[in-house]
N, C-alpha and C positions, 0 to 999 in steps of 0.2 A: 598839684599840677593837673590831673584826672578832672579836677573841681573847674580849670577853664577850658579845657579842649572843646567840649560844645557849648558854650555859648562862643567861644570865636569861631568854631563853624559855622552860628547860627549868624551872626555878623555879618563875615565872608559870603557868604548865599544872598544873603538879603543886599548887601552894599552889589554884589555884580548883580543880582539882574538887575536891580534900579538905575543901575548904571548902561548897561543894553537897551534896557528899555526906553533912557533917555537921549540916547543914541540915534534914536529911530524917531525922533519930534525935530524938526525944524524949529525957529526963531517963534514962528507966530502963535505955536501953543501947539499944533494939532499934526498929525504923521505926516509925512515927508512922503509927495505923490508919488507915486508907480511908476516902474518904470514904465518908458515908450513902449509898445508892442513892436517886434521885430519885422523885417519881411517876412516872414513863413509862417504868418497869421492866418488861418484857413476862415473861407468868405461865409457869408450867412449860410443857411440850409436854402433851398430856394423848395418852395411850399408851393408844392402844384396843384391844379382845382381842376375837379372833372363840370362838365355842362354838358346837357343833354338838348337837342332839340331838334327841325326839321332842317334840312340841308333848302335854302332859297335859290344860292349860286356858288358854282365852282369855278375857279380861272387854273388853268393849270399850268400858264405861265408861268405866273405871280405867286403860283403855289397859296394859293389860300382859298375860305370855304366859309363863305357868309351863309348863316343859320336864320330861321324868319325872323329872330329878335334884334334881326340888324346889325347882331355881331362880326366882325370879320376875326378869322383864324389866321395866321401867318404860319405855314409847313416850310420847313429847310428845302433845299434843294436839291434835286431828285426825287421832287416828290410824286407817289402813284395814285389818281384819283381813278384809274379804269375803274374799279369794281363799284363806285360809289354814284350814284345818280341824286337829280334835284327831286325835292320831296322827299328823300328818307330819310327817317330818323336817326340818327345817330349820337354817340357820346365821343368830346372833346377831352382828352388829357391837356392840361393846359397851363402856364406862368406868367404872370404878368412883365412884361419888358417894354418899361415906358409909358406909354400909350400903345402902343401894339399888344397884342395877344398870342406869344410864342407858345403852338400847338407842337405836341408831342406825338402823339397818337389820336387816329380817330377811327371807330369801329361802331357799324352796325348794330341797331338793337331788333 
């Protein structure tokens, strides 16, 4: 009796996983796709770029802040340009949205 208890262990192990494992293959050969992702899938990182350059134009309507290289900034609303003038150099915190260039932060160098 001692002589078959492991090899039907060794049986039993091998017959279940092959049998889980095949569990987990679809018809056409190859694993059974993933599931959908849920709603409470959290959104890409959004990668922000700083730019450096001379201030050309400020509107401080429209909250933005074109640099000589022709750029335009897009600043949220309530945005404060007092202390910032045309001509100075400044650095943009910045994301791209779209075509727009949603500015974060801008500070003096």
């Amino acid at each position: 009796m001692r002589n078959l208890v492991l090899p039907i262990l060794l049986v039993a192990a091998l017959s279940a996983s092959s049998a889980a494992m095949a569990a987990g293959y679809s018809t056409g050969g190859t694993m059974a796709a993933p599931a959908a992702p849920t709603a409470h899938t959290v959104a890409a990182p959004v990668h922000l770029k700083l730019t450096r350059g001379t201030i050309k134009a400020l509107d401080a309507k429209a909250c933005t802040v074109t640099l000589a290289s022709k750029h335009v900034y897009e600043f949220g609303p309530k945005c404060d340009f007092s202390k910032l003038k045309v001509g100075e150099k400044v650095t943009i915190k910045w994301a791209p949205k779209g075509k727009m260039r949603d500015a974060m932060s801008i500070a003096s160098r």
